[in-house]
N, C-alpha and C positions, 0 to 999 in steps of 0.2 A: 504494500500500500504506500510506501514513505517512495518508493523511489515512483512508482505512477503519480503522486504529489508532486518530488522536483520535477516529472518531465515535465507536465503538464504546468509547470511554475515558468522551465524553462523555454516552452513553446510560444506561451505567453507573451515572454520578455520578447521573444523575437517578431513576434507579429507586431508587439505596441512599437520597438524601438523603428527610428524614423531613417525613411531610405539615403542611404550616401547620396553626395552631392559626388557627381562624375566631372569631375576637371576638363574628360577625354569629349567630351559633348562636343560634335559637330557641329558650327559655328552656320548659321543659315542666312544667306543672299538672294536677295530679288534682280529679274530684268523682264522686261518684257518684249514681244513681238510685235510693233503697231506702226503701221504702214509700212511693212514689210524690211524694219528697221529696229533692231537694238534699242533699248531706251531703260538702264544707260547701258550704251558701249561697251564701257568699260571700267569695270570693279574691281576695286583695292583692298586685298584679303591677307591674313596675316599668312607669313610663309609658314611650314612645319604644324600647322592645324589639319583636321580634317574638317571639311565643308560638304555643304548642303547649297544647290544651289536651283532654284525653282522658277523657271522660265514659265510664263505664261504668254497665249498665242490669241493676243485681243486683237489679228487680223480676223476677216470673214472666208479665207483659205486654211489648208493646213503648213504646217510649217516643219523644218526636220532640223533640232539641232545638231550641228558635229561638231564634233574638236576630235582629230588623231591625237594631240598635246595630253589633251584629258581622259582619253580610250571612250569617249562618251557620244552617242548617237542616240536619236530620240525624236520620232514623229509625233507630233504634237497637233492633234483637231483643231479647227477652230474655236476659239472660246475655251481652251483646256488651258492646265499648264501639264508641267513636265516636272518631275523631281530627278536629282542630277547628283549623286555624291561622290566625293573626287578628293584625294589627300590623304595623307598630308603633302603637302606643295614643296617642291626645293625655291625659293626666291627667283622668280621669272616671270616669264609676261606667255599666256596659255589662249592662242587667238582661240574664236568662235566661227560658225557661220550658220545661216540657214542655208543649209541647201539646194532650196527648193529657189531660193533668191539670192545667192551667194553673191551675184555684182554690187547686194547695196545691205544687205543684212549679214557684217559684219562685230565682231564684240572679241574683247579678249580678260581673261582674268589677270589682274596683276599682283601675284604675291610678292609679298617685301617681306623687312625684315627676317630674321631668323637667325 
């Protein structure tokens, strides 16, 4: 009976005690697609993080992001977005493109520091 007492004491504690705070939390970025144009361009993200990066396609097409830089591809409906996670970064510049519009929906990420 004493030891089904501390489990049950100690299952307790573990439920009440409060979830860690994760340091490692992917950092999250907006852009969007609208007129067939980046907006913004181009975003300035810490180097050596891991990121999240959420493009949304407020054209009336569909849109496809790429970056070979970032190993990331992604068709995107219209009126959707896209979630994108990429990182950690080495300190460089990671272009963008729609490819569905590559001559004029350009963007790149710019990790600094580290």
């Amino acid at each position: 009976m004493r030891l089904y007492v501390l489990g049950v004491a100690a299952l307790a504690a573990l439920v009440a005690a409060p979830a860690p705070v994760r340091a490692d939390e992917p950092l999250t970025f907006r852009t969007q697609i609208k007129n067939h144009a980046f907006d913004p361009a181009e975003l300035t993200v810490p180097a050596g993080k891991r990121l999240v990066l959420i493009v949304h396609n407020a054209d009336d097409t569909p849109a496809e992001f790429e970056s070979r830089e970032l190993g990331a591809e992604k068709v995107i409906s219209a009126g959707r977005e896209a979630t994108i996670r990429v990182g950690p970064l080495a300190a460089g510049r990671y272009p963008f493109i729609d490819e569905f519009h590559q001559d004029q929906a350009r963007g790149a990420l710019i990790a600094a520091g580290e």
